[in-house]
C-alpha positions in Angstrom: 9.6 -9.4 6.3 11.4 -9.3 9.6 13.7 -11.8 8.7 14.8 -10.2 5.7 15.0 -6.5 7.4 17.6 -7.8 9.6 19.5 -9.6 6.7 19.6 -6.5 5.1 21.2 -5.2 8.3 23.4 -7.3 8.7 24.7 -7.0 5.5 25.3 -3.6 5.4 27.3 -3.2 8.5 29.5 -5.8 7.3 30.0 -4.2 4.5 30.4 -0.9 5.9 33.2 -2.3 8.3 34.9 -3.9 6.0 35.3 -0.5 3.9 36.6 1.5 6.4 39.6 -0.9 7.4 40.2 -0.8 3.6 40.4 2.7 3.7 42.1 2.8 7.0 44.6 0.4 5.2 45.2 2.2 2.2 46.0 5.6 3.8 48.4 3.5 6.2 50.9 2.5 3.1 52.5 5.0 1.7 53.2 2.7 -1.5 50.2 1.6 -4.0 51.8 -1.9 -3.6 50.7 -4.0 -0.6 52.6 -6.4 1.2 51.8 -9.7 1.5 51.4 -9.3 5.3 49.0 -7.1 4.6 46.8 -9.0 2.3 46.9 -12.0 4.3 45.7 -9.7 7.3 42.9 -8.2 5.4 41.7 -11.7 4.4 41.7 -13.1 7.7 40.0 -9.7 9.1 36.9 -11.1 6.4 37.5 -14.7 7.5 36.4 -13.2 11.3 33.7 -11.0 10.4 31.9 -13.3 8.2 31.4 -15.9 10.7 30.2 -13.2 13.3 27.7 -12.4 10.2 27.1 -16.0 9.9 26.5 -16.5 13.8 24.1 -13.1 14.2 21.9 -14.5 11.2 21.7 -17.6 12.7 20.7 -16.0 16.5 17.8 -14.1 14.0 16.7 -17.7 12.8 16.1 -19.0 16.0 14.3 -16.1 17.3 12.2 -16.1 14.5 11.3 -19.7 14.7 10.2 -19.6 18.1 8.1 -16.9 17.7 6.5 -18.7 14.5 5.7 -21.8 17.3 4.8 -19.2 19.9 2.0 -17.8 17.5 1.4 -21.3 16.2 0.0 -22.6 19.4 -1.9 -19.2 20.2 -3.8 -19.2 17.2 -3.9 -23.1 16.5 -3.0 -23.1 13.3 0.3 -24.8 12.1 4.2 -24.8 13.8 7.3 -25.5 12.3 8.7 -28.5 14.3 11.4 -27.1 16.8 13.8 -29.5 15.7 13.8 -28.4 12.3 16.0 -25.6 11.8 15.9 -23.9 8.2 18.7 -24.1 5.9 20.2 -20.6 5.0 22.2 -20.1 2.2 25.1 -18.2 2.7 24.9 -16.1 -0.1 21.0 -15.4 -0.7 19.2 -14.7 -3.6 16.0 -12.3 -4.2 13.9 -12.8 -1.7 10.3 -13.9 -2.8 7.3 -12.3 -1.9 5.5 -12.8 1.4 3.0 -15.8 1.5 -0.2 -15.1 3.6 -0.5 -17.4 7.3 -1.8 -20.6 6.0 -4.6 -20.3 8.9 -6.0 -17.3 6.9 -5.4 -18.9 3.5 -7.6 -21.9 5.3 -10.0 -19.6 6.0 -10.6 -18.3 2.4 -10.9 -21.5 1.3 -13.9 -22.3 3.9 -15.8 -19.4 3.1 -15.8 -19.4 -0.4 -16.1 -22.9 -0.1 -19.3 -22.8 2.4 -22.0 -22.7 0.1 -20.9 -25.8 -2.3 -23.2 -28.2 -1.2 -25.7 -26.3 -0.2 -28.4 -24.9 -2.7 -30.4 -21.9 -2.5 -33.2 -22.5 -0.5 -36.4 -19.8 -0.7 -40.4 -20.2 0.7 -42.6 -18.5 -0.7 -46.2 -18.3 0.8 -49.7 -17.7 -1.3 -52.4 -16.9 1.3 -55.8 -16.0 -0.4 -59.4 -15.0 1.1 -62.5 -14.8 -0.6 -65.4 -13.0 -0.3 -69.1 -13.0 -2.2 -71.1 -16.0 -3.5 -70.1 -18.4 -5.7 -72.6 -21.0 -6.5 -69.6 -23.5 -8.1 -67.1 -22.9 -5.7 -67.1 -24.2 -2.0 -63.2 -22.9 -1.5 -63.0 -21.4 2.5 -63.2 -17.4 2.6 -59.2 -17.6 4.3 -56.6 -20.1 3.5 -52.9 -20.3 3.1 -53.5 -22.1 -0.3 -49.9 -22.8 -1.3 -46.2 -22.8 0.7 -43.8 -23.2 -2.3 -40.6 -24.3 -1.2 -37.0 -24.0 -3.7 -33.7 -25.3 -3.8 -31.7 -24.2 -6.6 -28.2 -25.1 -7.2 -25.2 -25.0 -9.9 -24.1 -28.5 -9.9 -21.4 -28.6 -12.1 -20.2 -26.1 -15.3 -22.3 -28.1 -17.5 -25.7 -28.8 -15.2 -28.0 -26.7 -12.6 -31.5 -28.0 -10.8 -34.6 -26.8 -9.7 -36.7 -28.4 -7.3 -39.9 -26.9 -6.0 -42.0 -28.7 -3.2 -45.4 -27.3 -2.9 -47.1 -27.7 0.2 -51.2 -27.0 0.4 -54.5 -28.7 2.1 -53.7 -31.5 0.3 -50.2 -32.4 1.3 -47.1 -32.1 0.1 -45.9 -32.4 -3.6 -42.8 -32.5 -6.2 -44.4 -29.1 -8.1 -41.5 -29.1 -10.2 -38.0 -30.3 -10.0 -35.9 -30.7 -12.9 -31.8 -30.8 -14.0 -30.9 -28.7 -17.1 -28.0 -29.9 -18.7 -26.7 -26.6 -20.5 -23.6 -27.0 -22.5 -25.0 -30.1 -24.6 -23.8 -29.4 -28.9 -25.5 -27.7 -31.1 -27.0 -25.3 -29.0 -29.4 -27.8 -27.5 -30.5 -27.5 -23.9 -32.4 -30.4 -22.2 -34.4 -31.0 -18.7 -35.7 -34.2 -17.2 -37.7 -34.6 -14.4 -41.0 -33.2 -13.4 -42.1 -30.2 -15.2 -44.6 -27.7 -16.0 -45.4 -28.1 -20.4 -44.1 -25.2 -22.2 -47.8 -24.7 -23.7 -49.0 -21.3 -24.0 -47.7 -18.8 -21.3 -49.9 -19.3 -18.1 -49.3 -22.9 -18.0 -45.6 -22.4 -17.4 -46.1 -19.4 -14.5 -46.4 -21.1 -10.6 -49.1 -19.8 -8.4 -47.2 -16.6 -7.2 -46.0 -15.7 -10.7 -49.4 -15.1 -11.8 -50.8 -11.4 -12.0 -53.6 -12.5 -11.1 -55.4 -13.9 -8.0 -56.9 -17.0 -9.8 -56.2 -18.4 -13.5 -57.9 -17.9 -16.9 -61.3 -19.6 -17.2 -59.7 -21.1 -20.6 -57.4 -22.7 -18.4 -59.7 -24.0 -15.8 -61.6 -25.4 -18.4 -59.4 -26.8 -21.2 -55.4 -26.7 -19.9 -55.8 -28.9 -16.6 -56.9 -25.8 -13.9 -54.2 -25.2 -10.9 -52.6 -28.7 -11.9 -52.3 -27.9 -16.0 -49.9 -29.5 -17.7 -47.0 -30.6 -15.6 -45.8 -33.9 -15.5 -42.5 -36.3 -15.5 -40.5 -36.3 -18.6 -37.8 -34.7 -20.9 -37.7 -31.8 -22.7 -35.0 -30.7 -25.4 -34.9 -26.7 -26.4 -33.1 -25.6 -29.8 -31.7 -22.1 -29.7 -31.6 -20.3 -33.3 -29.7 -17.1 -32.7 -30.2 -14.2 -35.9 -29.3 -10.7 -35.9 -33.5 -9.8 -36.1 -35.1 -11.9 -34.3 -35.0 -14.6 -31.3 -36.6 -17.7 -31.9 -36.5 -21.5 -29.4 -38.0 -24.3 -30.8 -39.1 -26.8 -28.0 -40.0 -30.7 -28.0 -41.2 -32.3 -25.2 -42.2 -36.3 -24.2 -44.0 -36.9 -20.7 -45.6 -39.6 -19.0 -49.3 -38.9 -19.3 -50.2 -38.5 -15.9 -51.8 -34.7 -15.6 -54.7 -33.0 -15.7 -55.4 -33.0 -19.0 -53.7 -36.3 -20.3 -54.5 -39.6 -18.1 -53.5 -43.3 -19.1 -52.6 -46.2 -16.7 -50.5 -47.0 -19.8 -46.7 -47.4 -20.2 -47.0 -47.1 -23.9 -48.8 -44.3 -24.1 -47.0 -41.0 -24.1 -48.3 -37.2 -23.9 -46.2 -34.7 -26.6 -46.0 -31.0 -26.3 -44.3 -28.7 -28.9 -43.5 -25.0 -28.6 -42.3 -22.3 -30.7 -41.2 -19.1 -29.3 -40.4 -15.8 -31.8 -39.3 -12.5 -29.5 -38.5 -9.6 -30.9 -36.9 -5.9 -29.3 -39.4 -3.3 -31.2 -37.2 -0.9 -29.8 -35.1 0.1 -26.6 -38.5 0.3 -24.4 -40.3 -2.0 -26.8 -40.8 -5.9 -27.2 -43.3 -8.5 -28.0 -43.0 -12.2 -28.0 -44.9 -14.6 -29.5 -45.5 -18.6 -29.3 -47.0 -21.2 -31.1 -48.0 -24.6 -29.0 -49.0 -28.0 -30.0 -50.3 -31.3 -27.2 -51.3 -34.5 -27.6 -51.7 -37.4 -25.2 -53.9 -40.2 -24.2 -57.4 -38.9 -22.4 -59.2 -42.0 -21.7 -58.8 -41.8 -17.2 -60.5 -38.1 -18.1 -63.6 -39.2 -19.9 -66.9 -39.1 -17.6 -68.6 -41.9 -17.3 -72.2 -40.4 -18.8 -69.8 -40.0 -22.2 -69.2 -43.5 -22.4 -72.9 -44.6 -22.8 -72.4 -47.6 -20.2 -69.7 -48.9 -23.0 -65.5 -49.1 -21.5 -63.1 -46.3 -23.2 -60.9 -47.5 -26.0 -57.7 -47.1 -25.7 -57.2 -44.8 -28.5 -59.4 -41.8 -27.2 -56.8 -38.8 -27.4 -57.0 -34.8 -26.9 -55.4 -32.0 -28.9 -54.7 -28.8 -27.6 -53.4 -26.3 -30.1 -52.3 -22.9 -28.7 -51.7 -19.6 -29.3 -49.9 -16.6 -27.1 -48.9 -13.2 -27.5 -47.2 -10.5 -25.1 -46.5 -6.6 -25.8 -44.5 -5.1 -22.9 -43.2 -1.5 -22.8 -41.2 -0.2 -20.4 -39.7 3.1 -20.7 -36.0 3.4 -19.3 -36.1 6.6 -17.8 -39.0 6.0 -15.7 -38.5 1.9 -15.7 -39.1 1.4 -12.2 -42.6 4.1 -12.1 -44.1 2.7 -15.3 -44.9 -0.4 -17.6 -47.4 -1.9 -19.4 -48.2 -5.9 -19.8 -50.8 -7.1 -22.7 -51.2 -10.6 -23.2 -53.4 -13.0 -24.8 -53.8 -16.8 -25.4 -56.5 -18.7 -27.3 -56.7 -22.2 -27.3 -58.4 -24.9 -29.3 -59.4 -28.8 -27.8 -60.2 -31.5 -30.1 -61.6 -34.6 -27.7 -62.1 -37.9 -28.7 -65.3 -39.6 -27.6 -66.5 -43.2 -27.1 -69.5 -41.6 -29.8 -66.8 -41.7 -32.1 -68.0 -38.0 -32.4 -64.7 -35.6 -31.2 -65.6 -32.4 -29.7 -64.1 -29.2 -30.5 -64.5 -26.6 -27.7 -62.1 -22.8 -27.8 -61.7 -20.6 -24.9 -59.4 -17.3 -24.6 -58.2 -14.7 -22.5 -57.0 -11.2 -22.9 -54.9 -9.2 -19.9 -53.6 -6.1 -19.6 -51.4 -5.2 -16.6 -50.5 -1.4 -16.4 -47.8 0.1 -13.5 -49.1 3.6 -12.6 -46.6 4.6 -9.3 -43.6 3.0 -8.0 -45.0 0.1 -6.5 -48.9 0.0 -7.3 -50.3 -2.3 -10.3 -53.7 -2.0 -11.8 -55.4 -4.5 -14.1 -57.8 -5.8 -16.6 -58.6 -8.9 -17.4 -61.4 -10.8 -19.9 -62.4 -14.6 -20.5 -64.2 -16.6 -22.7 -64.0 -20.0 -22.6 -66.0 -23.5 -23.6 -65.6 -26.6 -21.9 -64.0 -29.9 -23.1 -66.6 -32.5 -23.0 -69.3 -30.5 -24.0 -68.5 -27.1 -26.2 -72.0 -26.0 -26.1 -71.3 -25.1 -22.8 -69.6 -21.8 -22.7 -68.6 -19.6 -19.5 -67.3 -15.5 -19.2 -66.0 -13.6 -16.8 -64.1 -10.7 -16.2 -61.9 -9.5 -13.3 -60.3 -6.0 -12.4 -57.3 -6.3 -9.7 -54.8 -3.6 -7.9 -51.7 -4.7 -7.0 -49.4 -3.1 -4.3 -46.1 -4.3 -3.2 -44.3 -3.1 -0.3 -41.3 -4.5 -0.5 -39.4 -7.1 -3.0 -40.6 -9.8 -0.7 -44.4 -9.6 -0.6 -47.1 -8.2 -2.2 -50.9 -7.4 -1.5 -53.6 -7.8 -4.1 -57.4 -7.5 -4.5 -59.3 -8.5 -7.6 -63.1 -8.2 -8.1 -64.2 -11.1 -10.4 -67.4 -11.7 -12.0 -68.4 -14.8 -13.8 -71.0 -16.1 -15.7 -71.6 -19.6 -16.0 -73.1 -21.9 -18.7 -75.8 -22.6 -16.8 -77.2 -19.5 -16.9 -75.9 -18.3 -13.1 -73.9 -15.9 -12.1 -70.8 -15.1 -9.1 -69.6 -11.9 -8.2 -66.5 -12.5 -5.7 -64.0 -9.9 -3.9 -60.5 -11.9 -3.9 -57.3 -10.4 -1.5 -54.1 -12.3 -2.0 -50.9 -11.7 0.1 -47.7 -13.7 -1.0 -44.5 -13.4 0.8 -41.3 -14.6 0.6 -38.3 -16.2 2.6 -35.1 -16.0 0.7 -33.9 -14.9 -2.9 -36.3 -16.9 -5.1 -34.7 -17.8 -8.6 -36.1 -15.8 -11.6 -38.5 -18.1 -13.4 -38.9 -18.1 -17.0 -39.0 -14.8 -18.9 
């Protein structure tokens, strides 16, 4: 900008000078026709005062490059070499607009390049006490059951992943961790790696996404407990979009290694299917409902005592067939005082036995989860539920829990659970839970 201020400058006092010896001229000759002396004069007079332009922009040029190296060496970014001396034109053109110091261009480029490599990184603790007798439980009354950790990254415009690292009494496991390839034809979008089934609605929630301390008894009992169904393998997701509603169709192949499916195996293969239909009642209003389907190998599941001394064939399956359904309302002018969660799922197993005699056990829940104040929760919750291997055997319960969170990062909850068992005895339990959170934590599934 400097350099072309004093071009400017220049520029114009040549110009000016030379107009007044024209004019000074002109009203020195009495005739409109100059000599030639006096043309040759007024061309040499131009001769001499374009080179003192040329040597003044040239005294400019070199001040300005050394005080480009000066600042060059004080901030350590790049200097022209001294010996190079920039080519001027003698006539110049429009100048071109100013190009920002390539130290602060390489700064722009570090910052928004900074987080390229490295994924989003969130922990997320689940500590839970206990309180009350349980005659089927010997879980400690305090215990930090569960430090979830996540990276989540973009990898590329046509792939993210997931992975979640679970840390508990046990050790350290892969909970989930996944790639989703998401620009695949035909609106198709796949995953592969280790994953929780989409079956049902609870099975696909980690621990701190439940809204509740503990899980269903129908998934205790018939959906693998805390474990469920998650496993290694691929699943493939079909989008049909329609102006009424929104519906995913979802096939999925795993290795049959969970806690409901067990084979040593490489042949055998567990399958899950989903449907999902959602609908917008209205602008407060929706409800969204799913239709699942499992089958795998079951024969590493099946207690000995079943067997009747005789070794499992290799063709004893399970089927799990589910059912879910979700109301929510939330009302937009008062969206973050009030909202209301009802949910159900009922699911149906079909086991084969070494009797040759399957067994058909059912088991449901039903949960309703209401928002009264700005960031208090209350909550009911029912279950019914038989058990796998033997259907006569059928346990209910039914829990109450308040919910209060006092920031985005953590919340606080207490549920009072009773349960009463197939065997004809009964827990009553006081639960607290208090999760908290390290870093933003990517929204699971909806």
């Amino acid at each position: 900008m400097t350099r072309v201020s004093c071009t400017v400058l220049a520029l114009a006092s040549l110009m000016t000078l030379a107009g007044a010896r024209l004019a000074a001229a002109a009203q020195s000759q009495p005739s409109p026709v100059p000599a030639a002396s006096d043309v040759q004069s007024l061309r040499e007079e131009l001769t001499r005062l374009k080179s003192e332009f040329d040597a003044i922009r040239r005294q400019y040029d070199e001040r300005l490059l050394a005080l480009e190296q000066r600042l060059g060496q004080l901030t350590g970014g790049p200097s022209v070499p001294a010996e190079v001396s920039p080519q001027v034109p003698s006539d110049p053109g429009p100048q071109s607009p100013a190009v920002p110091d390539s130290g602060s261009q390489a700064s722009s480029a570090a910052g928004a390049s900074s987080k390229v490599f490295n994924p989003d990184t969130s922990v997320i603790g689940n500590f839970i006490g206990a309180a009350g007798r349980n005659p089927f439980s010997t879980e400690p009354p305090l215990q930090l059951t569960e430090a979830e950790v996540a990276f989540q990254a973009v990898v590329d415009p046509y792939a993210r992943a997931d992975f979640y690292l679970a840390a508990g009494p046990e050790g350290l496991e892969v909970e989930e961790g996944f790639i989703t390839f998401t620009a695949l034809p035909s609106n198709l979008l796949m995953k592969a790696g280790k994953m929780r089934a989409s079956f049902g609605k609870v099975n696909t929630l980690h621990t701190h996404g439940m809204p509740t301390v503990d899980r269903p008894l129908v998934t205790m009992n018939l959906v693998g407990g805390e474990e469920g169904l998650s496993d290694s393998g691929v699943s493939v997701s079909r989008l049909f979009p329609n102006p009424y509603v929104f519906l995913e169709a979802t096939g999925e192949v795993y290795a049959g290694r969970s806690g409901v499916f067990r084979t040593d195996s490489r042949s055998r293969l567990n399958y899950v299917g989903h449907l999902r239909a959602y609908r917008d009642l209205t602008e407060d209003k929706n409800i969204d409902l799913g239709a699942s389907f499992a089958l795998g190998p079951s024969e590493g599941l099946v207690e000995p005592v079943l067997l009747s001394d005789v070794a499992a064939p290799p063709t004893l399956n399970r089927q799990l067939f589910g059912i879910d359904a979700t109301f929510r309302y939330r009302p937009l002018r008062r969206a973050i005082y009030q909202r209301l969660n009802v949910r159900t799922e009922l699911v149906w197993s079909r086991q084969d036995q070494a009797s040759l005699v399957p067994t058909t056990a059912f088991g449901w829940y039903g949960l309703g989860e209401y928002q009264f104040a700005r960031r208090w929760y209350a909550g009911l919750r029912l279950d019914r539920s038989g058990r796998a291997f033997d259907p006569s055997l059928v346990d209910n319960g039914g829990s109450v829990f308040l919910t209060f969170w006092p920031t985005e990062f953590s919340q606080i909850r207490s549920q009072y659970r009773r349960t009463n068992y197939a065997e004809g005895r009964s827990a009553n339990e006081l639960l607290f839970q208090l999760n908290f959170s390290i870093g933003a934590h990517g929204a699971h599934a909806f």
